[in-house]
N, C-alpha and C positions, 0 to 999 in steps of 0.2 A: 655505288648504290643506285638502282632504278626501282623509281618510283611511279606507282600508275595513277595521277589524278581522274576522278571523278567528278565533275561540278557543273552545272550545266549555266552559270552564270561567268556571262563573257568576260567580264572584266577581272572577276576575283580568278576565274581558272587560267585566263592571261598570266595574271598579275603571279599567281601562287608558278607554274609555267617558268617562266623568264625569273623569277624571283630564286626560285631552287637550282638552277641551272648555273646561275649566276655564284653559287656557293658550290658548285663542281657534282650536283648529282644529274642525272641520265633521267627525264623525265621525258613522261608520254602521257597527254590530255583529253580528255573523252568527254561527251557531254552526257550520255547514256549510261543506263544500265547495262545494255544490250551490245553494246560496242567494248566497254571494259569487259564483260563476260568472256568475249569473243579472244580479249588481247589475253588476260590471263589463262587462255585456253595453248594459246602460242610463245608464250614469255616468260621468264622466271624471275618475277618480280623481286623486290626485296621486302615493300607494305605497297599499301591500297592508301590514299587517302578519298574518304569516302565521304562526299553531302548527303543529306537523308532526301531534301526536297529534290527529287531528280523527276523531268517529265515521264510517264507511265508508271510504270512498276518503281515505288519509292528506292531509298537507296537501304531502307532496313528490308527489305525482302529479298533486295539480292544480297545481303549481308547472313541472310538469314539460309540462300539457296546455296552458299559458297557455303558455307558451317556444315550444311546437312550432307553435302558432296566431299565432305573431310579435307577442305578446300584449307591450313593451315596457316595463311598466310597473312602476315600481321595486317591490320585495319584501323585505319584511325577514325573516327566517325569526325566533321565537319559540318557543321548546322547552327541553327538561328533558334533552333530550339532550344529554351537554357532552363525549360522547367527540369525538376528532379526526378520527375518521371520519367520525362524523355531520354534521360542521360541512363538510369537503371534500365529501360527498356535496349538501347544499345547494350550497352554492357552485355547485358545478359542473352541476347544475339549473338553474342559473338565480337564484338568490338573490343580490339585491345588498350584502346586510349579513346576520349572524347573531347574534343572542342568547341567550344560555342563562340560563333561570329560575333564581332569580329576579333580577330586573332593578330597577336605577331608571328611576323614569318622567323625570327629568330627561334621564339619557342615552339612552333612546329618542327624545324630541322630538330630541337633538340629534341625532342618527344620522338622524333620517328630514328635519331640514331640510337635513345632508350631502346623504343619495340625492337629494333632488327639487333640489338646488342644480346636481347636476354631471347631473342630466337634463338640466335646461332648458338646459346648456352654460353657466352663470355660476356659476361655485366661488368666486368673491370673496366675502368677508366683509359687504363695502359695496357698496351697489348706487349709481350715479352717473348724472344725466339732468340736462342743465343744472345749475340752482342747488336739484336737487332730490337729497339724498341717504338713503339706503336703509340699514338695517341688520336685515337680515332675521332674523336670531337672536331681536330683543328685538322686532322689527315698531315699530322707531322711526323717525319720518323728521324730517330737518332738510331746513329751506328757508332759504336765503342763510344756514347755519351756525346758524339759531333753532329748537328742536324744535317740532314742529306735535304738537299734541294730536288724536289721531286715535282715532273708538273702537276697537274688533277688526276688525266689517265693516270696516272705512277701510282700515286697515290691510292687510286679506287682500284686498282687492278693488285699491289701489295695488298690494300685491306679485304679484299678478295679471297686472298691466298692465305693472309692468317687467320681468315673465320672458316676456314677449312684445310684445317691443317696435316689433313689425313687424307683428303680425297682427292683423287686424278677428274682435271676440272680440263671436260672438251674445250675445244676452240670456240665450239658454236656457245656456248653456255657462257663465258668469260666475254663472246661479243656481245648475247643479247644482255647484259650485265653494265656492260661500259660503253657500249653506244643506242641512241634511240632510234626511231623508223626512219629517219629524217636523214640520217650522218651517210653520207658519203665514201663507202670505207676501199681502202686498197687492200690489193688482197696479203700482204705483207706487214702490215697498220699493226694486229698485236705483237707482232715476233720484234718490232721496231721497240717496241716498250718495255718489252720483254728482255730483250739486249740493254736497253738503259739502266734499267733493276739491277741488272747483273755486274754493268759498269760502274754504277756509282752508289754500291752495297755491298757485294759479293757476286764472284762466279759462280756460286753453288746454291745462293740464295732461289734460284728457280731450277726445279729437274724437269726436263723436257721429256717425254714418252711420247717418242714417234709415232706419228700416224695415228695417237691417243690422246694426247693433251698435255695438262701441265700439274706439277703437285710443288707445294713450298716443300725448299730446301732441307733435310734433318739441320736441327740444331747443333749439333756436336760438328755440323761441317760451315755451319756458319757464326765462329766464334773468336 
C-alpha cells in the first residue's frame, strides 16, 4: 500500500514517515498542498493522509479541489481541529475518515487498511483464492491452512494482486505501488519477487503477459 502524507509539521510528518514504513507500507511525505497535488498527478496512491492546517491554501481546499476533479481517492483528514463542526465540514468535502491530533499510529494503519479495503470493494477481514488465504491487517498468507513466510514486498505485492483480481497490472503501476521516490531499484527487483510468490505459493499463483504485465492466478489453478 502507498500512502501520500500531507503534514507540514516536521516532527509529526517525520514521526507518521518512519513510523508507517516501519509497519511495511511505501510512503511519500510532503509538506504542501502543492507538492502532494503535483505527486497524485504522477502516482497511484492507495489514501492521502491529509492535515487541514497546511501553509497557503489549507488542506480542506485541496480536499475540496481533488472531489471536484473526481479525484476518488480515499482521504483521511489529520488535524487539531476536534470541534464537530470541523469534523462534518471535512466529511462533507469529501474526507473518507477523520482524526483529531493527537493520534495512535496503530489506529491510523488501521483506519487507512479500513478506507483502502472498502475502496477496492473487499471489506472482509480474510481474503480467499483457491487454497490461498489473505489476511490483510497482519499481511499474513496461508496456503492449504500452513502460513507462508513472506518478506513486506511479498506481501504488499500478493495483496496487490488479490484486490485486483481481474486486472492486468503494468510493471510500472505495481512499482509505483511497492516502492517510494527514494528506493533504489534494479531493473529485475519486481520479477525477483514475483519468482518467490511462485516458489513458495504456487507456480500459477502469478500469470505473466509479456511485454503487459502481471494478473493473479485463476483459482481453480491455484488449489
Amino acid at each position: 500500500m502507498r500512502i501520500l502524507i500531507v503534514e507540514d509539521d516536521p516532527m509529526l510528518g517525520d514521526g507518521l514517515l518512519h513510523g508507517l514504513q516501519l509497519m511495511g507500507y511505501v510512503v511519500d511525505w510532503f509538506t504542501t498542498g502543492a507538492e502532494a497535488d503535483h505527486a497524485l498527478g504522477v502516482v497511484h496512491y492507495d489514501a492521502v493522509v491529509l492535515d487541514l492546517g497546511l501553509p497557503g491554501e489549507d488542506g480542506m481546499t485541496w480536499l475540496r479541489r481533488w472531489r471536484e476533479r473526481r479525484c476518488q481517492i480515499p482521504v483521511l483528514v489529520l488535524t487539531a481541529r476536534d470541534a464537530i463542526e470541523s469534523r462534518i465540514s471535512g466529511l462533507d468535502a469529501g474526507a473518507d475518515d477523520y482524526l483529531v491530533k493527537p493520534i495512535s499510529l496503530d489506529e491510523l494503519a488501521a483506519r487507512l487498511r479500513a478506507m483502502t479495503r472498502r475502496a477496492a470493494g473487499n471489506s472482509a477481514p480474510v481474503w480467499r483464492h483457491g487454497a490461498l488465504e489473505f489476511h490483510p491487517a497482519a499481511r499474513q498468507a496461508f496456503w492449504h491452512g500452513k502460513p507462508v513466510d513472506l518478506t513486506s514486498r511479498e506481501a504488499m505485492l500478493l495483496e496487490l494482486l488479490l484486490a485486483h483480481p481481474n486486472r492486468l497490472l503494468t510493471r510500472d503501476f505495481l512499482r509505483d505501488k511497492l516502492y517510494d521516490w527514494q528506493a533504489g531499484l534494479e531493473s529485475n527487483t519486481l520479477e525477483v519477487h514475483i519468482h518467490h510468490l511462485r516458489r513458495k505459493i504456487h507456480p500459477k499463483i502469478v500469470r505473466t503477459f509479456r511485454g503487459a504485465g502481471y494478473t493473479l492466478g485463476a483459482a481453480e489453478d491455484c488449489a
